[in-house]
C-alpha positions in Angstrom: 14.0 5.9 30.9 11.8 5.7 28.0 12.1 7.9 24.9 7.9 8.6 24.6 5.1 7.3 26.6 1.5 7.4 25.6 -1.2 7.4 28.9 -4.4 6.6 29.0 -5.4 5.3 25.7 -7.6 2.5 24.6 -5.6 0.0 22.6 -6.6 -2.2 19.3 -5.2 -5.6 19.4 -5.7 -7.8 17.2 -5.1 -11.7 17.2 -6.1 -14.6 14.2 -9.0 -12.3 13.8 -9.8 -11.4 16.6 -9.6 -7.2 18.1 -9.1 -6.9 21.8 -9.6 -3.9 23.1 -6.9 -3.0 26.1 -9.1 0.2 28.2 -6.9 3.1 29.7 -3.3 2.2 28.8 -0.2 3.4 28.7 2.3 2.3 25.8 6.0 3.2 26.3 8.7 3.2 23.9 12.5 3.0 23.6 14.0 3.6 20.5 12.1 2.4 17.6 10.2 0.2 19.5 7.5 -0.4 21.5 8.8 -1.7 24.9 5.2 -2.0 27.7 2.2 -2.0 27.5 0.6 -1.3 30.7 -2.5 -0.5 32.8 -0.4 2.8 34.7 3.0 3.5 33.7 4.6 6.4 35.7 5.5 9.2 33.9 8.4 10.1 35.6 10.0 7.2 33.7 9.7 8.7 30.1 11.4 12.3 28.5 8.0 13.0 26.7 4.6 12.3 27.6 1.4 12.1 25.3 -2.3 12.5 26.3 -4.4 9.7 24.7 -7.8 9.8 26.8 -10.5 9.2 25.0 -8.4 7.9 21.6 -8.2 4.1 20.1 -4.6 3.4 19.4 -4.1 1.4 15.9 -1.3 -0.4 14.7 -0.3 2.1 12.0 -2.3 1.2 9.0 -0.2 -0.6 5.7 -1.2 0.6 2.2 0.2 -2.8 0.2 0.0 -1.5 -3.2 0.4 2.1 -3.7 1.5 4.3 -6.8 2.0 7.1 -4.2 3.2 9.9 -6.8 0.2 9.9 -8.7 -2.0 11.9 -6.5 -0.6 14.3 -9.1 -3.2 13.0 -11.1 -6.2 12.5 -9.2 -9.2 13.5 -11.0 -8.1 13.3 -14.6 -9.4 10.4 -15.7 -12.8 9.5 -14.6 -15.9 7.6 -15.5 -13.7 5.5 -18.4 -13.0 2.0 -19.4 -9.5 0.7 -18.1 -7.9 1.1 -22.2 -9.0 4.3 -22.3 -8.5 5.1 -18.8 -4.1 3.8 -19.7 -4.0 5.1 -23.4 -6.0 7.9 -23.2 -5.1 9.4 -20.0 -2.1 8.1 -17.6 0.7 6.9 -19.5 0.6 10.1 -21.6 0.3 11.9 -19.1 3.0 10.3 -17.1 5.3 10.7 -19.9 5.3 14.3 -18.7 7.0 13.6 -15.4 10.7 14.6 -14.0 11.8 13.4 -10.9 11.3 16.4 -9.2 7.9 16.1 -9.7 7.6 12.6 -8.5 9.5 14.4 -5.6 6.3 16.4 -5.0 3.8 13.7 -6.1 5.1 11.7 -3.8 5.7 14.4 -0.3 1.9 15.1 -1.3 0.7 11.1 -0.8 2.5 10.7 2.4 1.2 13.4 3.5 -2.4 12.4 2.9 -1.1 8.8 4.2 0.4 9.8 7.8 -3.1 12.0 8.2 -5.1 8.9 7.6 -3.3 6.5 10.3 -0.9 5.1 7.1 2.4 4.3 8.3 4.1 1.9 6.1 3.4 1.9 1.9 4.3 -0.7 -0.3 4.7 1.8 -3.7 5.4 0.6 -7.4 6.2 3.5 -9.8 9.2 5.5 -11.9 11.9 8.0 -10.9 11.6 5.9 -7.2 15.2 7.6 -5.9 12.9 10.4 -5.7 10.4 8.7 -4.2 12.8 7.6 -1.6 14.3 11.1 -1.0 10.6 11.9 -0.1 10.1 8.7 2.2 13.1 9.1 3.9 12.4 12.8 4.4 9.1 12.3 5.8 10.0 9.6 8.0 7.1 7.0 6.4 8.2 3.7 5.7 8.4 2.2 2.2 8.8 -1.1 -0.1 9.7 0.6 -2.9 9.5 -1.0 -6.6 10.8 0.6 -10.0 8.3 0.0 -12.0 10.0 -1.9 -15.4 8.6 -2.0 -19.2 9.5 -4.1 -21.6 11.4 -2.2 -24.7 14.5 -1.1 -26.2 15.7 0.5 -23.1 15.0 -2.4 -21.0 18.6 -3.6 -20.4 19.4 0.3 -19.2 16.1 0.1 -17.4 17.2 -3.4 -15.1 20.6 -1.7 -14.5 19.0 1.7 -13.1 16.4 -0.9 -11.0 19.5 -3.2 -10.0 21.8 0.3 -8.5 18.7 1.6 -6.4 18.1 -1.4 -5.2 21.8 -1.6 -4.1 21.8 2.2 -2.7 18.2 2.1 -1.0 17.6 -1.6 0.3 17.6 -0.9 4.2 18.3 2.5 3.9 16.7 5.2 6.3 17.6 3.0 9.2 15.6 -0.1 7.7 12.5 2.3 6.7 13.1 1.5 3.4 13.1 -1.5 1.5 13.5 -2.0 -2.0 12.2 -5.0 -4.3 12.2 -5.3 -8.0 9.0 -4.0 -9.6 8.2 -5.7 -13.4 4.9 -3.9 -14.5 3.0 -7.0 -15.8 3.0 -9.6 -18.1 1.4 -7.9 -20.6 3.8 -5.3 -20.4 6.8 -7.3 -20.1 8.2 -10.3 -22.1 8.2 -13.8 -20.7 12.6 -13.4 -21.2 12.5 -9.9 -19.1 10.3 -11.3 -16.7 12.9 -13.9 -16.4 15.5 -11.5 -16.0 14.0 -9.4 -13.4 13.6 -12.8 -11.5 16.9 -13.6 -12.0 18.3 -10.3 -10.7 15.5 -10.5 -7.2 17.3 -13.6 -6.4 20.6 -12.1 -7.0 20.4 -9.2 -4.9 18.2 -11.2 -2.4 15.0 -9.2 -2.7 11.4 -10.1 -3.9 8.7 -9.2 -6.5 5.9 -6.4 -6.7 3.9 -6.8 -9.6 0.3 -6.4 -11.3 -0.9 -9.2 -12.2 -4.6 -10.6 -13.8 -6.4 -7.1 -13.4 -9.2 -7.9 -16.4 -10.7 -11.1 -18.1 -8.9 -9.6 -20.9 -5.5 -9.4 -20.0 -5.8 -13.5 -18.5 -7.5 -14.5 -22.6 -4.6 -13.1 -24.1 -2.3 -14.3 -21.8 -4.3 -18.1 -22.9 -4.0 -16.8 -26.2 -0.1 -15.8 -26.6 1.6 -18.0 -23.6 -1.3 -21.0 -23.7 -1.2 -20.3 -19.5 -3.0 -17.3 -17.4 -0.9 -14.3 -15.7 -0.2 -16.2 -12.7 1.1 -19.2 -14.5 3.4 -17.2 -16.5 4.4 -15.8 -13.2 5.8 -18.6 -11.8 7.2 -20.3 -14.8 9.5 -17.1 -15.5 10.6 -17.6 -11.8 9.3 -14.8 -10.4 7.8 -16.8 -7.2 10.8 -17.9 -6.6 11.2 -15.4 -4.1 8.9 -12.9 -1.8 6.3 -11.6 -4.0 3.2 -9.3 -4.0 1.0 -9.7 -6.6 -2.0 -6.6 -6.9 -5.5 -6.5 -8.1 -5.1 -10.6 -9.3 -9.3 -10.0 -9.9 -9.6 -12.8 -12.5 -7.7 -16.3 -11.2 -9.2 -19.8 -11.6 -8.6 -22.8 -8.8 -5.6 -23.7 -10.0 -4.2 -20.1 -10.2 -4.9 -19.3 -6.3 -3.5 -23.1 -5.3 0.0 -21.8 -7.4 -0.5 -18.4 -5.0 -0.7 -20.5 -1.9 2.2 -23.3 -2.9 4.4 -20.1 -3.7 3.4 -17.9 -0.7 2.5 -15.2 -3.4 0.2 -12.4 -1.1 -2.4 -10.8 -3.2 -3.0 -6.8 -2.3 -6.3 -5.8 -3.2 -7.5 -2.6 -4.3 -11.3 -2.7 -4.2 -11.6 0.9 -4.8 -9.8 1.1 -7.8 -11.0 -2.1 -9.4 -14.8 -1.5 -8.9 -14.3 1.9 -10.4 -12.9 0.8 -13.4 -15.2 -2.0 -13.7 -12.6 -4.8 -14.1 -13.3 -7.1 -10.9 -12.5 -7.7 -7.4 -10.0 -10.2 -6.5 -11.9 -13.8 -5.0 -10.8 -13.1 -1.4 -12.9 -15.3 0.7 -11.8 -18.1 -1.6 -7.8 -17.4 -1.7 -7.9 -16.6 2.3 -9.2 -20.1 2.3 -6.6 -21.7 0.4 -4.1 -20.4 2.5 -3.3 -17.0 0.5 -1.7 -13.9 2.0 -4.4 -11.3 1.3 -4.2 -7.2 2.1 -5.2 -4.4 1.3 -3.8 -1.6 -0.6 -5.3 2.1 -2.3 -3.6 1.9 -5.7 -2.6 5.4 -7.3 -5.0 8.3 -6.4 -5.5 8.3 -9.9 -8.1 5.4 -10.2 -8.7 5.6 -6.5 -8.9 9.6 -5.8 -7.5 8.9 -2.2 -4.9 6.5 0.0 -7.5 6.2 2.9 -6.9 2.2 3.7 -9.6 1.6 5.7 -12.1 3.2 3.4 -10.5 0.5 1.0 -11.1 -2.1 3.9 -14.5 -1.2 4.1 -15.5 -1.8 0.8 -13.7 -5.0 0.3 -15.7 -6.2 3.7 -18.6 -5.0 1.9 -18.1 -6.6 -1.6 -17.4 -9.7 0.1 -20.4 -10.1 2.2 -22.3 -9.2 -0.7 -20.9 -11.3 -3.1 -21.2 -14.0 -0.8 -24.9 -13.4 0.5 -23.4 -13.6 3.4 -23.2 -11.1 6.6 -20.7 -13.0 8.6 -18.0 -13.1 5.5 -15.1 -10.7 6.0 -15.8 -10.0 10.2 -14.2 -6.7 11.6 -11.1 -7.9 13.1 -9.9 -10.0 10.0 -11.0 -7.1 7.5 -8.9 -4.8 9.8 -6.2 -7.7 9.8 -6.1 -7.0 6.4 -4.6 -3.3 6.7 -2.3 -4.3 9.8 -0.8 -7.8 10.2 -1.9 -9.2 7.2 0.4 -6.2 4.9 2.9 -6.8 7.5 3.2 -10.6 6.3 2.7 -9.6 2.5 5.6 -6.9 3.0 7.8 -9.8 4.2 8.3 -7.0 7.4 8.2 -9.3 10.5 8.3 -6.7 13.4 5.5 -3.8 11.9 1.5 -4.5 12.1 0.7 -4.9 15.5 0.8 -3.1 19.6 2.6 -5.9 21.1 5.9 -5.5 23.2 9.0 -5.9 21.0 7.0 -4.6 17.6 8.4 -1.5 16.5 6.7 1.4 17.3 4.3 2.3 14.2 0.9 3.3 15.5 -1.8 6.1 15.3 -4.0 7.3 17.6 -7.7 8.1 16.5 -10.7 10.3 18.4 -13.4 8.4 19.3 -15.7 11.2 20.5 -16.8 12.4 17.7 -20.6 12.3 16.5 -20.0 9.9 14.1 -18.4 7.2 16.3 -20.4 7.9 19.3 -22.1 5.7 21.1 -19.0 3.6 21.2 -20.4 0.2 21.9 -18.0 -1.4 20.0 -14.5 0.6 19.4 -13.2 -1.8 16.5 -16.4 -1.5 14.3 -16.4 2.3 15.1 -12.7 2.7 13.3 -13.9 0.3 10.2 -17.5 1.3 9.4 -17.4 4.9 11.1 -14.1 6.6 11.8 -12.6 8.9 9.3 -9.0 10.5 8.0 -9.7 13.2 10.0 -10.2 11.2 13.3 -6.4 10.4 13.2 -5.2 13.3 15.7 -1.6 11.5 16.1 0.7 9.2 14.3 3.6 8.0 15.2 6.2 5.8 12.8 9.5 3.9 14.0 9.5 5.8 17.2 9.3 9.4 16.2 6.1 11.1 16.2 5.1 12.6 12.3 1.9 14.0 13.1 0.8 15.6 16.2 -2.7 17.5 16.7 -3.4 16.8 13.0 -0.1 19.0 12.4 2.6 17.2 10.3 5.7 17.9 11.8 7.9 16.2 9.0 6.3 17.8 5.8 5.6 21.6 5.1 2.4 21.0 3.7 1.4 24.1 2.8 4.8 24.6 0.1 3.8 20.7 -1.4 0.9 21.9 -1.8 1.7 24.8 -3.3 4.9 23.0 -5.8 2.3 20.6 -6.6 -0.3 23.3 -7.6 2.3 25.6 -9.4 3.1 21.9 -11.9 -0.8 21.1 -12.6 -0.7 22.8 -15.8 2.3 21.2 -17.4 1.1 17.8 -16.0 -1.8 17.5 -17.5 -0.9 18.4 -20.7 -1.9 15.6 -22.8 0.6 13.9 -24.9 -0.5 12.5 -28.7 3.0 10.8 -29.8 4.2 9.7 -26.5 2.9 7.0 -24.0 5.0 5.1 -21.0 3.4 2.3 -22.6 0.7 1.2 -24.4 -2.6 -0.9 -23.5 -2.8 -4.1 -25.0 -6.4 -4.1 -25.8 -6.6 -0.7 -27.2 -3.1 -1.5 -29.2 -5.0 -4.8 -30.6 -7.2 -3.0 -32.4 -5.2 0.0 -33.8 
């Protein structure tokens, strides 16, 4: 017997590239895990049956760099330069969090996530045990990073990283992994850098980090290390295992051929980085060399939401732009991007995909609405057309989250109303304290 089988649905493959579209078929799964996929499946072989006529079912969509707790914080900072947008704005802010509300912060991003076809996040922030409480909760699936400064506290700081790591790693029945999250080089010394690399290989786990967001941050990297970000990078041994590397906007040759040696995938968060005016990553020129590339949201702070595919829109866009070129950046590889692609930078073998054997993360998504319809071409409808509010069901590790637009595994309406009843204390600007400080605005002060 199966645990769940879905009838009738269209459903999105997609191969080196290329979408396939499977018409009016039935998926079946066991378990966790997706076990046929079918023209007719009988429904007296499955304990639960699921409608999907007239839906497109997606491999569930994977956000690869995320900062998931600061949709607490969506709105507060627009229409600013990245220094201002840091020193002015976030980090004092931030320094008024408690891990309860990251607890919120956090219920209050998956939620948007799951109703946007999001089933996996790759998140890099403070307080993560909280974070995890909520992801485990929720039943979303998580890389999770503790983000690490450099400072006084930093030996206390490694310990508390290395202990979740240990607790969380494979918790939640494999929904969660953890890796080791270092902020960036310029907030953290070439010798903690080398530490944190030292304890990844220790524990067996890989990287998430920022690196080369601004021209800025890569000339004084030239100017205090004599190498760029991604140099320094791999020098303090932090490619010597998995790694994800986010926004990397401003690289030269050599930097993307070190990317590709190392296996370093890039997550790219066009939103984000064309709203603060710092650059878009060289994607049609790293995907050439051989680099991993996907596509993440970033926090809602500098993005305002975690829609993925909104993000893979624009980067399709940018690119074809930037390369006066139509053909750059095709549907099925931008969608790669937000499937398989994030399922290769997560280092998460079995996620990304509707094949037999994958494990069963998937969303289903109207197609007859007036925005999608005619529906001459189902794959360019969910990039260039579709919307959140098209995902009717989603489904993660075999258990179904969202039904009908209804999330069965948050109570929305009380994170919405602990995140509201926090608002005023949040955004209460600090003028002595700071998580940390922006070089560029510190190197004129």
């Amino acid at each position: 017997m199966y645990d769940l089988l879905i009838q009738r649905v269209d459903v999105l493959q997609i191969a080196n590239g290329t979408p396939t579209i499977l018409p009016q078929h039935d998926i079946a799964i066991t378990g966790q895990r997706i076990v046929a996929i079918a023209p007719a499946i009988s429904p007296g072989l499955a304990h639960e049956t699921l409608d999907g006529a007239g839906q497109l079912a997606i491999p569930g969509l994977i956000n690869s760099h995320a900062h998931i707790a600061m949709s607490l914080f969506r709105g507060v900072a627009e229409d600013v330069p990245i220094e201002e947008w840091f020193n002015g704005f976030i980090w004092p802010l931030e320094t008024n969090l408690t891990p309860e509300d990251v607890y919120w912060g956090a219920l209050l991003g998956i939620a948007e996530m799951i109703e946007a076809g999001v089933t996996c996040v790759a998140d890099h922030y403070f307080a993560a045990d909280a974070i995890a409480q909520a992801v485990q909760e929720s039943g979303m699936r998580a890389l999770l990073a503790w983000t690490l400064f450099s400072g006084a506290d930093e030996h206390d700081q490694l310990a508390r990283a290395r202990q979740f790591t240990e607790q969380w790693h494979g918790a939640a029945g494999d929904r969660i992994r953890v890796w080791m999250g270092p902020h960036a080089p310029y907030t953290c010394t070439p010798s903690f850098l080398r530490r944190v690399g030292q304890t990844a290989r220790e524990l067996g786990v890989g990287i998430h980090i920022h690196l080369a967001e601004t021209a800025a941050q890569v000339a004084q990297s030239m100017a205090a290390h004599g190498q760029s970000p991604v140099q320094l990078a791999r020098d303090t041994g932090l490619f010597e295992v998995p790694a994800i590397a986010a926004h990397v906007a401003h690289v030269s040759s050599d930097d993307i051929a070190t990317l590709a040696a190392h296996g370093v995938a890039v997550a790219v968060t066009p939103k984000t980085e064309m709203k603060l005016g710092i650059g878009v990553a060289p994607v049609t020129a790293m995907r050439a060399a051989g680099v991993t590339v996907a596509i993440g949201s970033d926090g809602a702070a500098s993005n305002n939401t975690y829609d993925v595919l909104e993000s893979a829109r624009l980067l399709a866009l940018l690119e074809k732009l930037r390369n006066s070129d139509a053909r750059v950046l095709p549907i099925g590889a931008t969608l790669e991007l937000a499937t398989a692609a994030g399922a290769r930078a997560l280092r998460w073998d079995d996620i990304g995909g509707l094949q037999v054997g994958a494990r069963a993360d998937l969303a289903l998504v109207q197609c007859a609405t007036a925005h999608t319809q005619p529906l001459h071409d189902p794959a360019a409808a969910l990039l260039y057309s579709s919307q959140p509010a098209d995902v009717s069901t989603v489904i993660i590790d075999g258990r179904i989250v969202m039904r009908d637009r209804v999330l069965l595994t948050i109570d929305k309406p009380r994170v919405l109303r602990e995140v509201a009843a926090r608002i005023e204390r949040l955004t209460q600007r600090q003028t002595t304290q700071r998580m940390a400080v922006y070089p560029e605005l510190a190197a004129g002060e």
